[in-house]
N, C-alpha and C positions, 0 to 999 in steps of 0.2 A: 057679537057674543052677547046673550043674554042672560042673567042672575044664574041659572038653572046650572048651563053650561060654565061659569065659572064655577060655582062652588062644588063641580065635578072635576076642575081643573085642580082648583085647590085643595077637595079629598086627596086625588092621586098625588099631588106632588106632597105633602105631608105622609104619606103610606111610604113612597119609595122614593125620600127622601135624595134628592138626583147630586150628583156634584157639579155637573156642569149644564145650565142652562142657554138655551139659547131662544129669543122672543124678539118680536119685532119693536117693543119699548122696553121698559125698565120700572121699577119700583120710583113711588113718589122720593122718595129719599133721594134719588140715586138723583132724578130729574130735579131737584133742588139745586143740588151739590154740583154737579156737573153743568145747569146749562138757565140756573135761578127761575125755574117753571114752576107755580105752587098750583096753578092749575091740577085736576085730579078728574078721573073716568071710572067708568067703572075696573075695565083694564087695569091700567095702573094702582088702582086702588085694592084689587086681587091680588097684582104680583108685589106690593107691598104687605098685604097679610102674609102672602105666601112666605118671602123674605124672614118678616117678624118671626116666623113660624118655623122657621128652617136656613140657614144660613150654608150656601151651595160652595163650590171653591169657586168656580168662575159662571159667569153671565154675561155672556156675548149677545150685544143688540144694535140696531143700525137704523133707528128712526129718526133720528137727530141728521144722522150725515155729517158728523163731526168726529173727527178722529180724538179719542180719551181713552184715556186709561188708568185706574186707581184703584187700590183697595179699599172698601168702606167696609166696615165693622166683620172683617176680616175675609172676604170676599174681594175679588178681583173681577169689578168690570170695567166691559172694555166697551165701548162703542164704535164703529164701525164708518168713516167715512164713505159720499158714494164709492162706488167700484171695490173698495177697501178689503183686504180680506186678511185672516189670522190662519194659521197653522196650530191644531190644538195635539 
């Protein structure tokens, strides 16, 4: 993904504001709190704008391969061990 293509990711997801996302990582926040990564991408660095910007009810993601799940600033993510799966 390049500049371009996020901040077309980040227009739309601020226009129609989604309740439940699902992405193959997570907001830096999330990857702090959950797994102490302060590492940052551009990825993560978008879906943390995006986050600041709009606060969804759930965000399901599975790059980690660690089974969590927690509310942060009132959002519910969950992360996904391998094979892992949720029923939404």
């Amino acid at each position: 993904m390049n500049q371009k293509e996020m901040q077309n990711a980040i227009d739309q997801y601020i226009k129609d504001k989604p309740k439940i996302i699902i992405s193959h990582d997570c907001p830096n926040i999330v990857r702090k709190y959950f797994f102490n990564i302060s590492d940052k991408s551009l990825t993560t660095n978008g879906m943390q704008f995006m986050f600041d910007s709009y606060k969804p009810d759930l965000w399901i993601f599975g790059h980690h391969h660690k089974s969590k799940n927690e509310v942060i600033e009132g959002t519910k993510f969950v992360c996904l061990s391998e094979l892992e799966w949720v029923i939404i």
